[in-house]
C-alpha positions in Angstrom: 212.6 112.4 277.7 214.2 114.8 280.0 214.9 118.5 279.0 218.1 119.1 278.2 217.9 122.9 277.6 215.5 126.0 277.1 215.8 129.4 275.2 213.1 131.9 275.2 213.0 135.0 272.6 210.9 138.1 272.5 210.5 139.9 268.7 208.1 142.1 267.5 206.4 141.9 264.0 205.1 144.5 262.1 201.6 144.9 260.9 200.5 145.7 257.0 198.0 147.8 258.6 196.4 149.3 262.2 194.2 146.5 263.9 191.9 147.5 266.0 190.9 144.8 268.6 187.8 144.9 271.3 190.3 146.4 274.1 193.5 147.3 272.1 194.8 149.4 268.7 198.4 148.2 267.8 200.4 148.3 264.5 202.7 145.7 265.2 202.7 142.1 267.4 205.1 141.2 270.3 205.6 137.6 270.6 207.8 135.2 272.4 209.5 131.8 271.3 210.1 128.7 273.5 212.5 126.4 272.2 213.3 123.3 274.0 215.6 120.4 273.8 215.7 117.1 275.1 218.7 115.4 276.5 218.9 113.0 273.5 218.6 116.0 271.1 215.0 116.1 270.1 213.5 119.9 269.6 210.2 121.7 270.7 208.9 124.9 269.7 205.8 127.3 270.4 205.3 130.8 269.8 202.9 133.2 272.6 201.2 135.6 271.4 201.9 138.7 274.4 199.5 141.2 275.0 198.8 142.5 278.2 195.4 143.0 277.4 194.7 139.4 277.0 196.7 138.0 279.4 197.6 140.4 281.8 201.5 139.5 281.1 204.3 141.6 279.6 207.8 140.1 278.2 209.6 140.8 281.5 207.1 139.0 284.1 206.6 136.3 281.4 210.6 135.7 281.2 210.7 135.5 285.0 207.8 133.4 285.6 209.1 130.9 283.0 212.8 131.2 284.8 211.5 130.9 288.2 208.6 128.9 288.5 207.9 126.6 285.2 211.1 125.3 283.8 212.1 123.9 287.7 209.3 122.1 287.7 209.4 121.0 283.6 212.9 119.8 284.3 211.3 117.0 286.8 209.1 115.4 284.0 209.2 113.0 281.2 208.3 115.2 278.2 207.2 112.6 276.6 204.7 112.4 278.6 201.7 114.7 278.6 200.4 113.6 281.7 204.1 113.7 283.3 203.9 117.6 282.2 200.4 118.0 283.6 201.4 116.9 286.7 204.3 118.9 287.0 202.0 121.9 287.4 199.3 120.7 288.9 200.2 123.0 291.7 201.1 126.2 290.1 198.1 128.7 289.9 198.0 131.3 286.7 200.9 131.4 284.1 198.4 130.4 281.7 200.6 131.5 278.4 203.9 130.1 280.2 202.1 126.6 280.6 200.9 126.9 276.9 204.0 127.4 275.5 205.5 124.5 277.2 202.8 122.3 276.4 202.8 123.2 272.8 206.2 123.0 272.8 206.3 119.6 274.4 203.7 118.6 271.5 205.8 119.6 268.7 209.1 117.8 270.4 206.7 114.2 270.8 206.0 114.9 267.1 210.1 115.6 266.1 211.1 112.4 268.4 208.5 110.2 266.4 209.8 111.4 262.8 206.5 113.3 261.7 204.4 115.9 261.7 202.0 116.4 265.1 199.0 116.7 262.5 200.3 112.8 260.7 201.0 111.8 264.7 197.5 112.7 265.3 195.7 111.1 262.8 194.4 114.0 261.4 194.5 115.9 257.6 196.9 118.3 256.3 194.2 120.4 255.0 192.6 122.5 256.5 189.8 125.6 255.6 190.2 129.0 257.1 187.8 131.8 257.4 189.2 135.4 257.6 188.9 138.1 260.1 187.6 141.1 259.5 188.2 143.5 262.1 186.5 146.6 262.9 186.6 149.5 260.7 184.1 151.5 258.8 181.9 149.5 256.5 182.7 150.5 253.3 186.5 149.5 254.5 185.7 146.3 255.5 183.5 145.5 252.5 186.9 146.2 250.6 188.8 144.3 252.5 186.3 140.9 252.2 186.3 141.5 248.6 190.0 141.3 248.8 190.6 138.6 250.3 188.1 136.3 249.3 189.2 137.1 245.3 193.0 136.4 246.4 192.5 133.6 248.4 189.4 131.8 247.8 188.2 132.6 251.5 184.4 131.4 251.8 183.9 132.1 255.2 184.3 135.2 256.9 184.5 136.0 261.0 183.2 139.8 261.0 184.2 142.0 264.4 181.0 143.3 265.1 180.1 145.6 268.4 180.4 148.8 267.0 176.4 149.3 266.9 173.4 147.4 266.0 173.1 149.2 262.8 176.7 150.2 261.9 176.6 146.2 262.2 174.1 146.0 260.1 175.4 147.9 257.3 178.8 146.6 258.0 177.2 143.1 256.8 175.1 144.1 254.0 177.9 146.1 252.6 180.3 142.5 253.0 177.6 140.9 251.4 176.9 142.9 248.8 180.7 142.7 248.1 181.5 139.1 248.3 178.3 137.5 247.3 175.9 134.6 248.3 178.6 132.1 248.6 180.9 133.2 251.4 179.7 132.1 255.0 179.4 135.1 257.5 180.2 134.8 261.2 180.3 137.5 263.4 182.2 138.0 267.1 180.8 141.1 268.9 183.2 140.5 271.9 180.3 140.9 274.3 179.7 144.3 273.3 175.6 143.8 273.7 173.7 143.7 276.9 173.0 139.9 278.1 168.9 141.4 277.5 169.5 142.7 274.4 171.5 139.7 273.3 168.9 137.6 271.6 167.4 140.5 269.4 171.5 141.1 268.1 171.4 137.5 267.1 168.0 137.4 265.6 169.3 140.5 263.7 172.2 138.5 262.1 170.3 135.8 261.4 168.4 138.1 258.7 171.3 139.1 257.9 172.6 136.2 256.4 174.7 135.2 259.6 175.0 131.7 260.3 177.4 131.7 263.5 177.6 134.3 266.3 180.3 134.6 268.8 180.4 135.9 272.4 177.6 138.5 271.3 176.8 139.3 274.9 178.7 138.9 278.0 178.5 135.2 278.6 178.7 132.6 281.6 176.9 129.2 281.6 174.1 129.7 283.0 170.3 129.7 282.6 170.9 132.7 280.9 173.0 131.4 278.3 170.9 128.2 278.1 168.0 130.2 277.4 170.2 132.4 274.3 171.0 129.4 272.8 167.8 128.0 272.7 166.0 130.9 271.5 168.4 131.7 269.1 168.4 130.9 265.1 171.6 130.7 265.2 174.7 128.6 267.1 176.6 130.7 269.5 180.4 130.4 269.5 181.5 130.7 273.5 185.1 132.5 273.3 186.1 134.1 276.1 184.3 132.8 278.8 185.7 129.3 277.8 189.6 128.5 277.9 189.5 125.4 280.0 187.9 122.1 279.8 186.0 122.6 283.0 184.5 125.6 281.5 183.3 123.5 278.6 182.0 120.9 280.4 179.8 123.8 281.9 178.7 124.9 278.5 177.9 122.2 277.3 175.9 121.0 280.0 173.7 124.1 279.4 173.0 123.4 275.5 176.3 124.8 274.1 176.2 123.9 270.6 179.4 125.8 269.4 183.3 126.5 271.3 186.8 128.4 270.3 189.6 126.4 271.0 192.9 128.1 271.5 196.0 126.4 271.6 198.1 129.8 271.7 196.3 130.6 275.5 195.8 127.4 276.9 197.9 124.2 275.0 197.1 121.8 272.8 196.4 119.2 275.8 193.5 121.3 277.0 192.0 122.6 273.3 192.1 118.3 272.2 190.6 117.6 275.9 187.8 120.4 275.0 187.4 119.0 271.2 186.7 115.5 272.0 184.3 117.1 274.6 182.1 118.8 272.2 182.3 116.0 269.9 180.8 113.8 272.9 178.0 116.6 273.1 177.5 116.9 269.2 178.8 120.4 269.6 181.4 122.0 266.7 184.6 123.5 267.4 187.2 126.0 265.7 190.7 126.8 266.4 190.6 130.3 267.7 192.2 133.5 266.5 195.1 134.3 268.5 196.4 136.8 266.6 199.8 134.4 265.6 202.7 135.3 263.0 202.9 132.4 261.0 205.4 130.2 263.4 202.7 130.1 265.1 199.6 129.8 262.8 201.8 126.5 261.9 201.6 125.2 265.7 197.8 125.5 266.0 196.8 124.6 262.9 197.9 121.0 264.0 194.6 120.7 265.6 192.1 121.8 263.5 188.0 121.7 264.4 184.6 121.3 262.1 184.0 125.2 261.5 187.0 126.7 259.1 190.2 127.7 261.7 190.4 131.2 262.2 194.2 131.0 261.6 194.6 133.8 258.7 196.0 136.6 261.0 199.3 135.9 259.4 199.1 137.2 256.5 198.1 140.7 258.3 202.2 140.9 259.5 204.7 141.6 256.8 207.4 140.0 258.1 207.7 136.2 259.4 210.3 134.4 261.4 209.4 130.9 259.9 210.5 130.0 256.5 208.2 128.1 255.1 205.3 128.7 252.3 201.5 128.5 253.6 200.1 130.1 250.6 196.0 129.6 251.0 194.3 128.3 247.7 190.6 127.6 247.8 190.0 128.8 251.4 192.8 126.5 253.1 195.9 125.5 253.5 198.0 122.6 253.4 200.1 121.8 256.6 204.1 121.1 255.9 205.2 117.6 256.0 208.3 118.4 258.6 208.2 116.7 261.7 211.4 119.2 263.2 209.4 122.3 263.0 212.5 123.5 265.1 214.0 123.6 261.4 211.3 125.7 259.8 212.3 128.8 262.1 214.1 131.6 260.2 217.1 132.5 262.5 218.6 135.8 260.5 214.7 137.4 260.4 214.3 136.4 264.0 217.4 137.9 265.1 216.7 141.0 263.4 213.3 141.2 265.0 214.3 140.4 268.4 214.6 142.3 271.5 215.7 142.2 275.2 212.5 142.5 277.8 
């Protein structure tokens, strides 16, 4: 398949309430579409989620760099092809979110072409089991908010932001667990906010918490440091940050990595498969990462989903959607649309209405 045509479309979504990430406070999300087209008519799609914080990018270099550097060289491959599309920037440095969105996109054209859904294509299950993110706030707040969502939704696993303080941690825990009960799963991501030598004592402390999975607690980088974490630690650790590519999981894993995030939002669905099948050779787990997606997107990801719950339930934080399609959770997971044009699923009046010129 050869491309035929490209759009790309910025819109921002608002929030139900303020989020407060690691390095950001926001009230709303700015994303951006890729829609492509083959020649003999066959449609792609992939949302970015655009933060400058994350990747460094804003709408206007992200437009230009797609204009000027990745769709010449997309227009020279076979898009059916993944390793065609590989190849074609084998040579271009950066533009990590421009590369995922074309490879995503590519993904979910292969999947349209065929007649089915990526996950059918795939081999995989339409279900899949979420946990919910908790992000930082006072205790008492996020204690509410577990309770919440775990009664509406049947959520039984729960990914708490911690690094606001070993004991406002603490508390934040025993209050969540005190309002959900013994049967929801606690996992916590600090975001690195404890020193690499106070690392191990954090994750001892979640453990007696009740904690059975702790992400990027500490700075991380694979090496005998990390090796020695992770086998001194009760629990798994979840390497995030320090691991979007399959190089970097190689490395991980070679130093006793028993847990990785898998993004397809930052890097593509080639690479977070690559980096599955990886950990599955090393008897390591995986989870599709929080990317902080409107639901267009959620739907992308969830394609691929690992052996801990996906972390895709940042959705239902915006209250407004350009994809029209119901994902209503029951029972702590979804079930993924059978539509194999997920081109069609896109809400054109709401993402007109949301959309804006870089």
């Amino acid at each position: 398949m050869k491309l035929g045509r490209y759009s790309l479309t910025f819109y921002r979504l608002p929030y139900r309430k303020e989020v407060r990430w690691s390095n950001a406070v926001e009230r709303e999300g700015t994303y951006a579409l890729l829609e492509l087209e083959s020649a003999d008519g066959a449609r792609g799609i992939a949302e970015g989620t655009v933060k400058d914080s994350w990747q460094g990018v804003s709408p206007r270099s992200l437009a230009a760099a797609m204009e000027d550097l990745v769709i010449p060289r997309l227009q020279k491959a076979d898009l059916a092809d993944p390793a065609s599309v590989s190849s074609a920037f084998a040579k271009l440095p950066e533009n990590r979110l421009a590369r995922a969105l074309v490879d995503n996109a590519c993904w979910t054209m292969r999947a349209a072409a065929a007649g089915q859904p990526l996950w059918r294509l795939w081999g995989r299950s339409p279900r899949v089991d979420l946990s919910w993110t908790v992000t930082r706030d006072a205790p008492a707040a996020m204690a509410a908010e577990s309770a919440e969502v775990c009664s509406r939704h049947g959520i039984r696993a729960l990914k708490v932001k911690g690094g606001q303080g070993v004991e406002v941690d603490r508390l934040a825990l025993r209050e969540i667990r005190a309002a959900v009960g013994a049967g929801v799963e606690l996992f916590v991501d600090a975001n690195g906010a404890v020193a690499r030598d106070e690392a191990l004592a954090y994750v001892r402390m979640l453990a007696a918490e009740g904690v059975t999975l702790a992400e990027d607690p500490s700075p991380l980088a694979p090496d005998g440091a990390f090796e020695a974490l992770q086998r001194d630690s009760p629990l798994p650790i979840l390497v995030d940050s320090s691991c979007s590519s399959l190089a970097d999981a190689q490395l991980y894993l070679e130093r006793g990595a028993k847990a990785l995030s898998t993004k397809p939002g930052r890097v593509g669905l080639t690479e977070t498969r690559a980096i599955e099948a990886l950990a599955a050779s090393h008897g390591a787990r995986t989870t599709v990462g929080i990317y902080a997606e409107s639901l267009l997107g959620t739907l992308v990801s969830l394609q691929q989903a690992g052996a801990i719950p996906a972390e895709q339930t940042f959705f239902l934080t915006l209250t407004e959607q350009v994809a029209a399609v119901d994902l209503s959770i029951r029972e702590g997971a979804v079930t993924l649309p059978e539509a194999a044009d997920m081109a069609a699923l896109l809400d054109r009046k709401a993402l007109k209405r949301f959309a804006f010129s870089p």
